[in-house]
mmCIF entry with sequence, helices, sheets and N, C-alpha, C, O atoms, coordinates in Angstrom:
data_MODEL
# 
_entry.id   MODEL 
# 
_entity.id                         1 
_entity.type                       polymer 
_entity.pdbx_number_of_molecules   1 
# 
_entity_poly.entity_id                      1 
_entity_poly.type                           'polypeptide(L)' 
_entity_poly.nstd_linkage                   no 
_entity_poly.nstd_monomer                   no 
_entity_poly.pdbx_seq_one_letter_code       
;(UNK)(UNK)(UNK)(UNK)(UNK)(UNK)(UNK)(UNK)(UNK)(UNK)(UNK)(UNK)(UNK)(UNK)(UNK)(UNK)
(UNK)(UNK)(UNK)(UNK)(UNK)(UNK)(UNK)(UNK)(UNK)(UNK)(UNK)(UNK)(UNK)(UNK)
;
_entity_poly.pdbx_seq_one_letter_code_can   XXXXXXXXXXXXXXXXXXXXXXXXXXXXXX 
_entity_poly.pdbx_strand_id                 A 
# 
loop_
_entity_poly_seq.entity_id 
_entity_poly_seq.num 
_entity_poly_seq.mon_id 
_entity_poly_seq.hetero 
1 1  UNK n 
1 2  UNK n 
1 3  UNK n 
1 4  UNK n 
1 5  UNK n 
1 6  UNK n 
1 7  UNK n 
1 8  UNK n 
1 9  UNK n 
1 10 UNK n 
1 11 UNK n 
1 12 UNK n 
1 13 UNK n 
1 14 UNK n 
1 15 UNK n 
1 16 UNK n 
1 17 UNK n 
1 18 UNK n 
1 19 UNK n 
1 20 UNK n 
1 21 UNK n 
1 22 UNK n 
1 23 UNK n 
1 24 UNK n 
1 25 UNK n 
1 26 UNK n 
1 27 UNK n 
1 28 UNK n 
1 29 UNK n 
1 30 UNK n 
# 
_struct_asym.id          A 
_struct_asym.entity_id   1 
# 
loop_
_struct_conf.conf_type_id 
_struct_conf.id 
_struct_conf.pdbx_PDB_helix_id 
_struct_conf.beg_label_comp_id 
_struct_conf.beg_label_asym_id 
_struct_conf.beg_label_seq_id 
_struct_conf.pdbx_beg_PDB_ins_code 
_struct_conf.end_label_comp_id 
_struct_conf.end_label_asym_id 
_struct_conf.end_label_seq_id 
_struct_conf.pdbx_end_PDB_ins_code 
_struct_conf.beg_auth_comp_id 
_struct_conf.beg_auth_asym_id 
_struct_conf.beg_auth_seq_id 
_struct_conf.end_auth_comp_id 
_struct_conf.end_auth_asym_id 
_struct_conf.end_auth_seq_id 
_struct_conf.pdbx_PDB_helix_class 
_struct_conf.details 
_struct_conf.pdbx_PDB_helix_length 
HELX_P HELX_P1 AA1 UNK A 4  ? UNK A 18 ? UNK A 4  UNK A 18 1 ? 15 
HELX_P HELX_P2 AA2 UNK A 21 ? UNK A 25 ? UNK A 21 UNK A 25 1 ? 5  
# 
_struct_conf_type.id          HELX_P 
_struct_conf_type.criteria    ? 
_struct_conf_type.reference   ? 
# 
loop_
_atom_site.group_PDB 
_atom_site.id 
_atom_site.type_symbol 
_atom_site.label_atom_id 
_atom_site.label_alt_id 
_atom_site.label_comp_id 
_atom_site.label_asym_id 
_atom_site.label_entity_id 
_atom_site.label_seq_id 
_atom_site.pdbx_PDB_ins_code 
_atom_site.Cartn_x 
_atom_site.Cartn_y 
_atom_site.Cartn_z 
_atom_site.occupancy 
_atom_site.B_iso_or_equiv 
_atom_site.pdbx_formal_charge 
_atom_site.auth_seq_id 
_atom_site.auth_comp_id 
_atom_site.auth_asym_id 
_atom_site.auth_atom_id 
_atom_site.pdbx_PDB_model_num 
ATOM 1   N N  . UNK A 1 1  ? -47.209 -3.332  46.713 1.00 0.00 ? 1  UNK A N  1 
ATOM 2   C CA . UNK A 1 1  ? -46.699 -4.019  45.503 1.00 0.00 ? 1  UNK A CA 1 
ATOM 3   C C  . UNK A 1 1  ? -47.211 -3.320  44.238 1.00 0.00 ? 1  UNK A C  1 
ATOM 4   O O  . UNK A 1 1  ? -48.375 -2.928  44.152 1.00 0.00 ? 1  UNK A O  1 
ATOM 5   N N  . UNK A 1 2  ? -46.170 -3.154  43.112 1.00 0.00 ? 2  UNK A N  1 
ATOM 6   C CA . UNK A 1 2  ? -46.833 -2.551  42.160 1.00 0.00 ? 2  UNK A CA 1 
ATOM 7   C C  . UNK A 1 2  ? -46.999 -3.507  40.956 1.00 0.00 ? 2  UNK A C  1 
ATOM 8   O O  . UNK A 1 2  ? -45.917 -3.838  40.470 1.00 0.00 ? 2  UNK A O  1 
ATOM 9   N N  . UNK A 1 3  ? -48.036 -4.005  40.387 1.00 0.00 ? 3  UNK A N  1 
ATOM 10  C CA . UNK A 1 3  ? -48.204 -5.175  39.529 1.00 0.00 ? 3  UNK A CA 1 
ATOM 11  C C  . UNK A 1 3  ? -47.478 -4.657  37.930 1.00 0.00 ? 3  UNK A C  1 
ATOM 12  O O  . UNK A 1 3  ? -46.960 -5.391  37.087 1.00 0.00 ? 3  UNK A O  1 
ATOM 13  N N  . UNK A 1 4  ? -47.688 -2.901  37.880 1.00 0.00 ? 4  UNK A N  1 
ATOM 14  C CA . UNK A 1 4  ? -47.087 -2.334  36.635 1.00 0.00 ? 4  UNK A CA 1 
ATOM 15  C C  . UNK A 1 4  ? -45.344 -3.170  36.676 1.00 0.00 ? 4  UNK A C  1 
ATOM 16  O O  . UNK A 1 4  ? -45.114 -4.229  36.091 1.00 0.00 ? 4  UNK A O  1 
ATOM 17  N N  . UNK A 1 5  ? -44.676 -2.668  37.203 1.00 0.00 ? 5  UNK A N  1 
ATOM 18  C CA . UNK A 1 5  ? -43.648 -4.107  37.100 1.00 0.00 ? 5  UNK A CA 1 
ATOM 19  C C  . UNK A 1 5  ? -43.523 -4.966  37.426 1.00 0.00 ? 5  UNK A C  1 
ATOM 20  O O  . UNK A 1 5  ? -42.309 -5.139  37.319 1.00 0.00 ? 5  UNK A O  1 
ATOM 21  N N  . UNK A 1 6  ? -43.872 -5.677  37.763 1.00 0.00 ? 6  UNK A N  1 
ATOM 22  C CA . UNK A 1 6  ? -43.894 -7.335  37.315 1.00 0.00 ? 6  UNK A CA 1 
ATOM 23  C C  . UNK A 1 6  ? -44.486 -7.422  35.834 1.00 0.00 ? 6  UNK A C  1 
ATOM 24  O O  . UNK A 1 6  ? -44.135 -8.307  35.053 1.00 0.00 ? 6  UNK A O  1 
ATOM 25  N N  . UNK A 1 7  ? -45.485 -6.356  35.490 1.00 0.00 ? 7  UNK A N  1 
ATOM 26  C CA . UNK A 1 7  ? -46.020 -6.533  33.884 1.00 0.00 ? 7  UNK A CA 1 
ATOM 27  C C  . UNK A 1 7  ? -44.702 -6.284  33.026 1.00 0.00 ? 7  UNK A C  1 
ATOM 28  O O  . UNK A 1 7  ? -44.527 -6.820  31.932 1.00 0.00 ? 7  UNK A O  1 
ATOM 29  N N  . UNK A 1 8  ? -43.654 -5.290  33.719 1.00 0.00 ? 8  UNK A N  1 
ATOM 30  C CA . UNK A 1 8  ? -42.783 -4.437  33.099 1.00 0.00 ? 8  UNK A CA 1 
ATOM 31  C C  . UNK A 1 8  ? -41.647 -5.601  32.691 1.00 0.00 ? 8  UNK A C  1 
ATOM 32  O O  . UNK A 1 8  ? -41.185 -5.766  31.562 1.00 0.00 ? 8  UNK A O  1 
ATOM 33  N N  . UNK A 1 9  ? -41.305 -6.391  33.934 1.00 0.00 ? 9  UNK A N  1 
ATOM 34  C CA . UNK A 1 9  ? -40.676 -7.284  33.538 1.00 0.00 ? 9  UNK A CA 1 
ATOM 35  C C  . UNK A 1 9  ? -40.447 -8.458  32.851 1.00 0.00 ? 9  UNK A C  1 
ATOM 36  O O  . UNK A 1 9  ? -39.424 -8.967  32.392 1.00 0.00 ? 9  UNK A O  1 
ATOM 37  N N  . UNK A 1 10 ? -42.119 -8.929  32.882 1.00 0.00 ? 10 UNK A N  1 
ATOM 38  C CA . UNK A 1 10 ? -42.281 -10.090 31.701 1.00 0.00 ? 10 UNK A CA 1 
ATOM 39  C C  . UNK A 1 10 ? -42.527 -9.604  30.730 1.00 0.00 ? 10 UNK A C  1 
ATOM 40  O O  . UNK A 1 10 ? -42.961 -10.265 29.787 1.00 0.00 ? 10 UNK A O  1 
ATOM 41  N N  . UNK A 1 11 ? -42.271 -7.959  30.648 1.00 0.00 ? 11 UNK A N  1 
ATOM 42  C CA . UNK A 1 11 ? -42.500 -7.615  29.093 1.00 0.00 ? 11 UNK A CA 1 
ATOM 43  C C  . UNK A 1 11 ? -41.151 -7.882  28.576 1.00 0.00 ? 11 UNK A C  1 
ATOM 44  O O  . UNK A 1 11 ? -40.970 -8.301  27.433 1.00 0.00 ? 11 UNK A O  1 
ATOM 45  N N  . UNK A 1 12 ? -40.145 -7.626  29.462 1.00 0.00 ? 12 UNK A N  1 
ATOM 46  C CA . UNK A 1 12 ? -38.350 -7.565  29.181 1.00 0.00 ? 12 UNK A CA 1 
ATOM 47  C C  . UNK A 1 12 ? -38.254 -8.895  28.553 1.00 0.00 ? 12 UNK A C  1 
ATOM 48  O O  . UNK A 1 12 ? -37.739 -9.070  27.449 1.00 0.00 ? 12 UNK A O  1 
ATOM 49  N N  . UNK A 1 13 ? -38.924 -10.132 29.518 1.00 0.00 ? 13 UNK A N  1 
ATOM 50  C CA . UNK A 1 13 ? -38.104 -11.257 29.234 1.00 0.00 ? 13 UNK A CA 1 
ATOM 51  C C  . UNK A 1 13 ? -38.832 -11.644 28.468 1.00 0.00 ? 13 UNK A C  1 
ATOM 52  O O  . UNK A 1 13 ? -38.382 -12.746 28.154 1.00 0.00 ? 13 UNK A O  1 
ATOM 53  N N  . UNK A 1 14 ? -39.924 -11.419 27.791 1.00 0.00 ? 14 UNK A N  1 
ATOM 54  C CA . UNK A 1 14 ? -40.399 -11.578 26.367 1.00 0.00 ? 14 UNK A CA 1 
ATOM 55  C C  . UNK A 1 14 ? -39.693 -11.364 25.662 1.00 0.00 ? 14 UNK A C  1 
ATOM 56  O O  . UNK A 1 14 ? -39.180 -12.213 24.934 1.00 0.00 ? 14 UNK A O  1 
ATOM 57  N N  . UNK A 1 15 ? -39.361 -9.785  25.644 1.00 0.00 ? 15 UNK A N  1 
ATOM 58  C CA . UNK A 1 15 ? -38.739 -9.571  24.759 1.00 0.00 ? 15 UNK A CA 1 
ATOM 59  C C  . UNK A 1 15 ? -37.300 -9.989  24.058 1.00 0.00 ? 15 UNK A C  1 
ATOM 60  O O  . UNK A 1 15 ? -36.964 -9.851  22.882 1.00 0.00 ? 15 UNK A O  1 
ATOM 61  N N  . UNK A 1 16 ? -36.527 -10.575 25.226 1.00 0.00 ? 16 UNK A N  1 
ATOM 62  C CA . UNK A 1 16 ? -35.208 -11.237 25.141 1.00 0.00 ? 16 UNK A CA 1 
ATOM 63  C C  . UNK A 1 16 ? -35.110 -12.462 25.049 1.00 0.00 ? 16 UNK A C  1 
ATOM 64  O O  . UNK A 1 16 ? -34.048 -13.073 25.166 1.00 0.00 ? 16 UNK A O  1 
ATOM 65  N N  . UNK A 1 17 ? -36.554 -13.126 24.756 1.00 0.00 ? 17 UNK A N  1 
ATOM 66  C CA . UNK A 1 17 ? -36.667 -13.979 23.861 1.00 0.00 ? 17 UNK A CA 1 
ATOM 67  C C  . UNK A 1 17 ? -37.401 -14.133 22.773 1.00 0.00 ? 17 UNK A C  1 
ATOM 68  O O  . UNK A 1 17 ? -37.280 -15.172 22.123 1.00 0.00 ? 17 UNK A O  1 
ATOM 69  N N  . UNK A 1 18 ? -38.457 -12.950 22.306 1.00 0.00 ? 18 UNK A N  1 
ATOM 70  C CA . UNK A 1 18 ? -38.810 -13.042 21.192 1.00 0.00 ? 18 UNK A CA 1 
ATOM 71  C C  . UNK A 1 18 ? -37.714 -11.948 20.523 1.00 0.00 ? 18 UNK A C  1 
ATOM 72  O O  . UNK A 1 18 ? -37.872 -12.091 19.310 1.00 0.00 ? 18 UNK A O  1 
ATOM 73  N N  . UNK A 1 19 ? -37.045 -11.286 20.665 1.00 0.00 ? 19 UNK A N  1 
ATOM 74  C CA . UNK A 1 19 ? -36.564 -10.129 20.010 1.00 0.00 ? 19 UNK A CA 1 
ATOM 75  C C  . UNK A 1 19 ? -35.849 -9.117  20.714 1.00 0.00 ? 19 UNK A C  1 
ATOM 76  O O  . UNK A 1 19 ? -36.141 -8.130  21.390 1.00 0.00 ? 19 UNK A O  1 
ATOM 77  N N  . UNK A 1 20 ? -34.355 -9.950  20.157 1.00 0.00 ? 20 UNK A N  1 
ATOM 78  C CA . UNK A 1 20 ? -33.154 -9.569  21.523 1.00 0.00 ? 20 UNK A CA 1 
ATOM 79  C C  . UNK A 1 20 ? -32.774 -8.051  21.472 1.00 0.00 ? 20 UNK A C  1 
ATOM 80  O O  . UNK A 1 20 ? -32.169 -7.431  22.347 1.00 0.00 ? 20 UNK A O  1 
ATOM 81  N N  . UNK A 1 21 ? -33.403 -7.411  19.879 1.00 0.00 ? 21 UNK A N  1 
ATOM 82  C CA . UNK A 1 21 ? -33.011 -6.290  19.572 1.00 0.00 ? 21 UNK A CA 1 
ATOM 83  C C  . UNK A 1 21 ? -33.652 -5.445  20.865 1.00 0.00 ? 21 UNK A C  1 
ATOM 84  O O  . UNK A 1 21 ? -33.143 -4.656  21.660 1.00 0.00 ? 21 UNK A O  1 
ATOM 85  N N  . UNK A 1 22 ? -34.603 -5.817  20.753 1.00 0.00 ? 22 UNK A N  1 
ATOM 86  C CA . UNK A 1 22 ? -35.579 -5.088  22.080 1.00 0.00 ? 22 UNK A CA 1 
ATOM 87  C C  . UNK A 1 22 ? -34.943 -4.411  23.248 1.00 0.00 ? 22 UNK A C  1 
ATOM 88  O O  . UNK A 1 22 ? -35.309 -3.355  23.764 1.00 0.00 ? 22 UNK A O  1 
ATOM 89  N N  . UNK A 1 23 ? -33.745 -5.316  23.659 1.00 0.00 ? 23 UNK A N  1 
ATOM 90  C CA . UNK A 1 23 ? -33.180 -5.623  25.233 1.00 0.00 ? 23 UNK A CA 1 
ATOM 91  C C  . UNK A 1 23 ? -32.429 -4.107  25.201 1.00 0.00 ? 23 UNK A C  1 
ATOM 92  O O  . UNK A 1 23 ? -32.701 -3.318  26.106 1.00 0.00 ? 23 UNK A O  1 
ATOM 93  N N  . UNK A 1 24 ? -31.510 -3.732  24.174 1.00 0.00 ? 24 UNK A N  1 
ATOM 94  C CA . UNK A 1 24 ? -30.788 -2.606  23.822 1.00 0.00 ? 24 UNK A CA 1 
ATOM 95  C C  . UNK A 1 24 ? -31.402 -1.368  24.051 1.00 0.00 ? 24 UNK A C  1 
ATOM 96  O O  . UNK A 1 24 ? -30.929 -0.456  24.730 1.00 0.00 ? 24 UNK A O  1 
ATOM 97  N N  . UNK A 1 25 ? -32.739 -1.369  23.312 1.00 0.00 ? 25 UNK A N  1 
ATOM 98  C CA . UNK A 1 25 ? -33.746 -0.530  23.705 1.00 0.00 ? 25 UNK A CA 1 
ATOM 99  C C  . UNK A 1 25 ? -34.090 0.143   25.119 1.00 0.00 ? 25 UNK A C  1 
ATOM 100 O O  . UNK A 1 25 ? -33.972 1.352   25.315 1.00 0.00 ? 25 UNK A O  1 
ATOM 101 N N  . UNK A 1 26 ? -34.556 -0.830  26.138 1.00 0.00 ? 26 UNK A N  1 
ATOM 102 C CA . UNK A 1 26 ? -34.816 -0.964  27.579 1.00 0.00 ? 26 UNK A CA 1 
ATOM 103 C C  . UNK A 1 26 ? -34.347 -0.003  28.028 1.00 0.00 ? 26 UNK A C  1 
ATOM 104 O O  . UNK A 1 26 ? -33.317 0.331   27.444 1.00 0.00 ? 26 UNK A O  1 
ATOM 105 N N  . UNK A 1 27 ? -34.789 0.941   29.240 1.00 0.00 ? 27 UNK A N  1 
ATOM 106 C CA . UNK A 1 27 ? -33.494 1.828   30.022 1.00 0.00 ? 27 UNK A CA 1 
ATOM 107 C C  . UNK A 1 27 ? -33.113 0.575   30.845 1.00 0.00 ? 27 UNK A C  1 
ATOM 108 O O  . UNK A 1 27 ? -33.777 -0.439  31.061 1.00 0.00 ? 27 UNK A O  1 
ATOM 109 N N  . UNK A 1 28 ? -31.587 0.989   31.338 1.00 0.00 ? 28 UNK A N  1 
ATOM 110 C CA . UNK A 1 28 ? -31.267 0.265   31.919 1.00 0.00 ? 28 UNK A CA 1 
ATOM 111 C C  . UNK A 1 28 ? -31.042 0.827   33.852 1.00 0.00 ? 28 UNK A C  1 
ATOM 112 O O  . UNK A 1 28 ? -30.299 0.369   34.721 1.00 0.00 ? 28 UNK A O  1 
ATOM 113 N N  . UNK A 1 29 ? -32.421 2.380   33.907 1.00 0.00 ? 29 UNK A N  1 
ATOM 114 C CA . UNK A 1 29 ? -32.268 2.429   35.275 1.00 0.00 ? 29 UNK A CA 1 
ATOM 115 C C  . UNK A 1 29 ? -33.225 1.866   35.553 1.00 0.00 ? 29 UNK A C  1 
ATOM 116 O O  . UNK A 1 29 ? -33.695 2.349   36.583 1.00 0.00 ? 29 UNK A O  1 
ATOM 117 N N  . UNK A 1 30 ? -34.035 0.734   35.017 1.00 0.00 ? 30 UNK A N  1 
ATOM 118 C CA . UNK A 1 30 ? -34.961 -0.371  35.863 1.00 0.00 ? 30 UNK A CA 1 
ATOM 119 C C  . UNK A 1 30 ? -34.383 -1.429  36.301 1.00 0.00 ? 30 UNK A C  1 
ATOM 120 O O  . UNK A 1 30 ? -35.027 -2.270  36.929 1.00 0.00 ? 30 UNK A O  1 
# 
């Protein structure tokens, strides 16, 4: 298991709720 994403991903869904601009940002090959 790699804990770096799962960190990776509650960084996403932070971000797509503090700051949707963020989401655009993201690559989208994760």
């Amino acid at each position: 298991m790699q804990d770096g994403v799962g960190d990776y991903e509650r960084l996403v869904l932070y971000n797509q709720c503090c700051c949707p601009l963020s989401v655009s940002v993201r690559p989208d090959n994760l």
